[in-house]
Structures are given as C-alpha cells and as structure tokens.
N, CA, C and O atoms as a MOPAC input file, in Angstrom:
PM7 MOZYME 1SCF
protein

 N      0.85600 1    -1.16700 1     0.00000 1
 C      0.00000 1     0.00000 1     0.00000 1
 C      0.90700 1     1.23600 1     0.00000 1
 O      2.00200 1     1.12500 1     0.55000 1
 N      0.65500 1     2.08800 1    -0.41000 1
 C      1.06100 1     3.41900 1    -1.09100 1
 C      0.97300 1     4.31200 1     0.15600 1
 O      0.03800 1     4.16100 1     0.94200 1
 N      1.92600 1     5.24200 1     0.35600 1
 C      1.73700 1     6.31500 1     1.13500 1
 C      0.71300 1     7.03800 1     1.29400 1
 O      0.32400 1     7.51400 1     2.36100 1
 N     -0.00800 1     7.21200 1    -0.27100 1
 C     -0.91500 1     8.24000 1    -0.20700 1
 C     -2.30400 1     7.31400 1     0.09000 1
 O     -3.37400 1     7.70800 1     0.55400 1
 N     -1.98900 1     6.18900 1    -0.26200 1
 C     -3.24900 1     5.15500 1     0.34300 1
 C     -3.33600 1     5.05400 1     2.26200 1
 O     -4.27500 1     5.20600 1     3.04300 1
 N     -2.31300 1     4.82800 1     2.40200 1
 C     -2.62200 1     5.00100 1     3.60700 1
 C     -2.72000 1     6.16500 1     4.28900 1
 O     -2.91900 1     6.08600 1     5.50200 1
 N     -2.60200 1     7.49600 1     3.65200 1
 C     -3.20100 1     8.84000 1     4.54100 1
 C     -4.54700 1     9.22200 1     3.63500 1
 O     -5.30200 1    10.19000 1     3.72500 1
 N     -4.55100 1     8.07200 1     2.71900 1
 C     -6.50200 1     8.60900 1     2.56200 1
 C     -6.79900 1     7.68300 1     2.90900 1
 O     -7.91900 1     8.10500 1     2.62400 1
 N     -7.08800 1     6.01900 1     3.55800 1
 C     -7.45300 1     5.84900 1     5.10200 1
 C     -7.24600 1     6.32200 1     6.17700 1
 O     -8.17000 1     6.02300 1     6.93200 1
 N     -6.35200 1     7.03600 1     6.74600 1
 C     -6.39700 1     7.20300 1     8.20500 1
 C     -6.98600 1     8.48100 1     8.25700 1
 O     -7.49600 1     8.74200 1     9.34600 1
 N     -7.06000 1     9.35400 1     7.38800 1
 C     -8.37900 1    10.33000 1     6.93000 1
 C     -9.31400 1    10.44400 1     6.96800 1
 O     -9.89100 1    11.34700 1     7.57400 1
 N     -9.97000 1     9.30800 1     6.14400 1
 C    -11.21400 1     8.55000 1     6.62600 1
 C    -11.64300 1     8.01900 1     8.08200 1
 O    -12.73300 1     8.25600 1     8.60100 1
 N    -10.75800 1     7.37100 1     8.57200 1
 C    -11.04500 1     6.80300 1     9.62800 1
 C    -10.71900 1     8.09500 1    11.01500 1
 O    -10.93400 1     7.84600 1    12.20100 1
 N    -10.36500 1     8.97000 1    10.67800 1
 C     -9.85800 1    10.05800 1    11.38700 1
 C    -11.01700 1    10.83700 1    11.89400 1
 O    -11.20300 1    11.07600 1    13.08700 1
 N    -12.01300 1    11.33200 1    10.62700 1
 C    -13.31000 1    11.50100 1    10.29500 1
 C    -14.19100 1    10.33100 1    11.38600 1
 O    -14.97000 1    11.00600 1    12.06000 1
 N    -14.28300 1     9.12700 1    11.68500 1
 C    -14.98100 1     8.71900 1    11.87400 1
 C    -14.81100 1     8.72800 1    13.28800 1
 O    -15.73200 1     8.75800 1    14.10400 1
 N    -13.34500 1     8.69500 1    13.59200 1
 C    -13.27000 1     8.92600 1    15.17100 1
 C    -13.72300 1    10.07400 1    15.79000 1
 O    -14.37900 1    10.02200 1    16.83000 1
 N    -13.37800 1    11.27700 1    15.14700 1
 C    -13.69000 1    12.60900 1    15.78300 1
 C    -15.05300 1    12.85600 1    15.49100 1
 O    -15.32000 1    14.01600 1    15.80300 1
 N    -16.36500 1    12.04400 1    14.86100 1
 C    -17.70900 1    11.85600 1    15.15900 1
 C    -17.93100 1    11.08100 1    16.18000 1
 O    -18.83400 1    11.33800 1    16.97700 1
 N    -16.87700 1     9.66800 1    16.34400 1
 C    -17.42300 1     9.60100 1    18.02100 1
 C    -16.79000 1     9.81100 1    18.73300 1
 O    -16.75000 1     9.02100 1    19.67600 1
 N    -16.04200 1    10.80200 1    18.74500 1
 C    -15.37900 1    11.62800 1    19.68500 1
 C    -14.63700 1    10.67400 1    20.59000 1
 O    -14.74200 1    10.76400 1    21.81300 1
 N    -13.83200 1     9.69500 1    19.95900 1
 C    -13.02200 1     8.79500 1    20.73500 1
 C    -11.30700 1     9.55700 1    20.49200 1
 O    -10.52900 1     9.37800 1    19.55500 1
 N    -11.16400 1    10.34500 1    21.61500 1
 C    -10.34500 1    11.28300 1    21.19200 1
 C     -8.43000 1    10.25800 1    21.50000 1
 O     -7.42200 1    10.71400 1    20.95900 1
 N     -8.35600 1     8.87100 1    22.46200 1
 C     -7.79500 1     7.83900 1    21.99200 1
 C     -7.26400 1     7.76600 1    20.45700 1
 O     -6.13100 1     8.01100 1    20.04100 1
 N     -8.49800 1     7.32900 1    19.68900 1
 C     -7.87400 1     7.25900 1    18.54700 1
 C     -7.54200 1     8.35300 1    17.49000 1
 O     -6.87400 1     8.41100 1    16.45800 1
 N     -8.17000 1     9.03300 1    18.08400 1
 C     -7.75900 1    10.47700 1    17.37300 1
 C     -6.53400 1    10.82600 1    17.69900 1
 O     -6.00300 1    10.89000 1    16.59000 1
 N     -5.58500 1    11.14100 1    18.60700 1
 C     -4.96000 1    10.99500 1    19.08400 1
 C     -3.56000 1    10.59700 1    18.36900 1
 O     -2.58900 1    11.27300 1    18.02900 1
 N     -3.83400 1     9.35400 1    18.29200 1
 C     -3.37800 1     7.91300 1    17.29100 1
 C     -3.22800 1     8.33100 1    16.39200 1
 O     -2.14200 1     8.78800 1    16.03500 1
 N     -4.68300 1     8.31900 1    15.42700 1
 C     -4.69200 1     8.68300 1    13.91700 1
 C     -3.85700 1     9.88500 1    13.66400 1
 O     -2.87600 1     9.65600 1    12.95600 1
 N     -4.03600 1    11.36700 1    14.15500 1
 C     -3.29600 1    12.32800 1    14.19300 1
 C     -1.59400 1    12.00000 1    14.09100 1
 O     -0.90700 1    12.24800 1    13.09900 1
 N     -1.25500 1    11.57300 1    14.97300 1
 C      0.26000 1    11.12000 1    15.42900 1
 C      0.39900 1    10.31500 1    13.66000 1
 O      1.32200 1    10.59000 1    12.89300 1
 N     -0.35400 1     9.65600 1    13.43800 1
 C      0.16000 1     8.47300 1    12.29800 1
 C      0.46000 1     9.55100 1    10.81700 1
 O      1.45100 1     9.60500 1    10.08900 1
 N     -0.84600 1    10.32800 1    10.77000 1
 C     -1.09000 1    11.15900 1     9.28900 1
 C      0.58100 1    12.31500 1     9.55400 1
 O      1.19600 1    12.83100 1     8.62000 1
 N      0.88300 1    12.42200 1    10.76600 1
 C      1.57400 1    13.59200 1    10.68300 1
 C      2.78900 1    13.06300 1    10.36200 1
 O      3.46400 1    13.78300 1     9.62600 1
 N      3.47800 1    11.59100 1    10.82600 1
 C      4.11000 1    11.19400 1    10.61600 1
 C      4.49400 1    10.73000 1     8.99300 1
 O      5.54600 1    11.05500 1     8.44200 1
 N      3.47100 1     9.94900 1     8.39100 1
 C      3.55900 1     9.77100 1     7.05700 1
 C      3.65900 1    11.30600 1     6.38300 1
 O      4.54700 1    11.52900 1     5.56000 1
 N      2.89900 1    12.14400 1     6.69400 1
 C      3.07900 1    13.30100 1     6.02100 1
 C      4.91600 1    13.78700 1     5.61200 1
 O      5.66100 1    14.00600 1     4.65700 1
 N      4.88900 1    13.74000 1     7.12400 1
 C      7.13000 1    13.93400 1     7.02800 1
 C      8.05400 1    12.89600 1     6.72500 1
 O      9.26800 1    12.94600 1     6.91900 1
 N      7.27500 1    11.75600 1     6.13600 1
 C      7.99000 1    11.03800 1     5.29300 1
 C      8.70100 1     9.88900 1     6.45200 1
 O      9.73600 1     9.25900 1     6.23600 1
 N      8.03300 1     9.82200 1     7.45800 1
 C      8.40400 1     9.16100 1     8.89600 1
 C      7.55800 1     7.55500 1     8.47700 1
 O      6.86300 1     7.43900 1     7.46800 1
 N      7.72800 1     6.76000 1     9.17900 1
 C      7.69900 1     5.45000 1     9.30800 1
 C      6.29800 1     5.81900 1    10.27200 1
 O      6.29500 1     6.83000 1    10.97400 1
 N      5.23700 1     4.97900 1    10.22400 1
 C      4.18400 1     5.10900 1    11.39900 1
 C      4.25300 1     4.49400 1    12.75400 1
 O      4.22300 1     3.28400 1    12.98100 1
 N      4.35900 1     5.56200 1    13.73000 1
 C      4.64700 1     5.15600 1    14.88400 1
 C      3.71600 1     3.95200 1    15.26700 1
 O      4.16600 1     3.03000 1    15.94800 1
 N      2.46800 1     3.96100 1    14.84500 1
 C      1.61000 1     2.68300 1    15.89400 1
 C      2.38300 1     1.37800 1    14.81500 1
 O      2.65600 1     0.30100 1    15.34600 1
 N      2.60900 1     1.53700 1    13.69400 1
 C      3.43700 1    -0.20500 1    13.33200 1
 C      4.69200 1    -0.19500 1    13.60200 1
 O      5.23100 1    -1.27500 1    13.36100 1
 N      5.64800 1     0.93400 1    14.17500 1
 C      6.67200 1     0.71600 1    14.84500 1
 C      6.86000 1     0.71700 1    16.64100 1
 O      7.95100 1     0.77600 1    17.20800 1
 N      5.48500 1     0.63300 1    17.34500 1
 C      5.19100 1     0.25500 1    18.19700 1
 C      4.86500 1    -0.99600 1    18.38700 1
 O      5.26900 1    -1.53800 1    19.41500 1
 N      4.13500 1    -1.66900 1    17.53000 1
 C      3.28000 1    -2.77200 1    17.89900 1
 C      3.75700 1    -3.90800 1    16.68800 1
 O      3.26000 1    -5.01100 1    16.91300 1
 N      4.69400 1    -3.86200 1    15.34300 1
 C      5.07800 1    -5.23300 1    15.08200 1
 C      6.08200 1    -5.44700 1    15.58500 1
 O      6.77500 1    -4.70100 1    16.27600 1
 N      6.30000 1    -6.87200 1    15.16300 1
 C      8.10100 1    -7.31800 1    15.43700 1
 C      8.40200 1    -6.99700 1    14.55900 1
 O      7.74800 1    -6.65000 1    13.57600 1
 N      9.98500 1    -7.07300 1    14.81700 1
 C     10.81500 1    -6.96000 1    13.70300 1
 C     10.47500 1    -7.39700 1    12.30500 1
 O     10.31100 1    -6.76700 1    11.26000 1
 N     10.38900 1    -9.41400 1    12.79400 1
 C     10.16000 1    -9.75000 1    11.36300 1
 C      8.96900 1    -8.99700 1    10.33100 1
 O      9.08700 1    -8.83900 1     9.11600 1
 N      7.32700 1    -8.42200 1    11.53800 1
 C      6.38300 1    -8.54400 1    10.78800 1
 C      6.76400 1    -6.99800 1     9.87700 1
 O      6.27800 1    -6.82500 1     8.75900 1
 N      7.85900 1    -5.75000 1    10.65500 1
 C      8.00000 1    -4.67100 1     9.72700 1
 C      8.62000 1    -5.14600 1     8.48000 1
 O      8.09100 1    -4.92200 1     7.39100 1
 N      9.49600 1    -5.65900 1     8.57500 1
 C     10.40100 1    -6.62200 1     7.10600 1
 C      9.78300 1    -6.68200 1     6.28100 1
 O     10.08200 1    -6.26200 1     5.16300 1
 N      8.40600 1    -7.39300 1     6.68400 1
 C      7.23700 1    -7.94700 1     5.53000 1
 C      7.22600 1    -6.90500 1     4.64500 1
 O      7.58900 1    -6.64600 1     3.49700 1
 N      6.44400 1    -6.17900 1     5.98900 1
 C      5.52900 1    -4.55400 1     5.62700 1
 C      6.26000 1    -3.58900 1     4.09800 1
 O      5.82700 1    -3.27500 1     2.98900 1
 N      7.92700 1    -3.34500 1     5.06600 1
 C      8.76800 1    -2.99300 1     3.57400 1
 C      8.67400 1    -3.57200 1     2.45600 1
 O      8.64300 1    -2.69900 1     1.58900 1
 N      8.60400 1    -4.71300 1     1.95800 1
 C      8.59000 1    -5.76400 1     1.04600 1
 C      7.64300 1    -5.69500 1     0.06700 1
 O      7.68900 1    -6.18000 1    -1.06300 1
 N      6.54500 1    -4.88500 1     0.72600 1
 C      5.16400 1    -4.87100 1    -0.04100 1
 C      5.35300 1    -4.02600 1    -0.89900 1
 O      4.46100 1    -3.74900 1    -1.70000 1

C-alpha cells in the first residue's frame, strides 16, 4: 500500500473517530497522518510489530 493510500485511510477513519469523539484514537490517527506526512515510518506499526512482521511490511 502506497503512502498516499494510507493517509486517505487514516483520513477517513480520522473523520470517523472525531464523530465519536473517541479522542484515543484520534490521538493515534493524528500522530500516524503527521508522521507519514514527514515522510516518517508510522509510529503505531513501529510500536506494535516485530521486527520480522515490519520486514514484511517494507517488502510490499
């Protein structure tokens, strides 16, 4: 998936959090879009895979 694919999901889904005001994932989502924006790696999949599963991730 494409950079720009994944900041027009977390866009979307960004939208859907700040209607239910689950400010958690807003939070989240924010932190992620700002990161891809600066050309950064996304903090919640460099929080939460292993090693091997980021490897994959690059690969794609």
């Amino acid at each position: 998936m494409s950079t720009q694919e994944q900041l027009n999901k977390l866009k979307k889904a960004l939208v859907i959090a700040q209607s239910n005001g689950n400010q958690l994932f807003i939070s989240n989502i924010e932190r992620d879009i700002a990161a891809l924006e600066a050309g950064q790696a996304s903090p919640i999949i460099a929080e939460y895979l292993t090693d091997a599963e980021r490897e994959a991730e690059k690969g794609l």
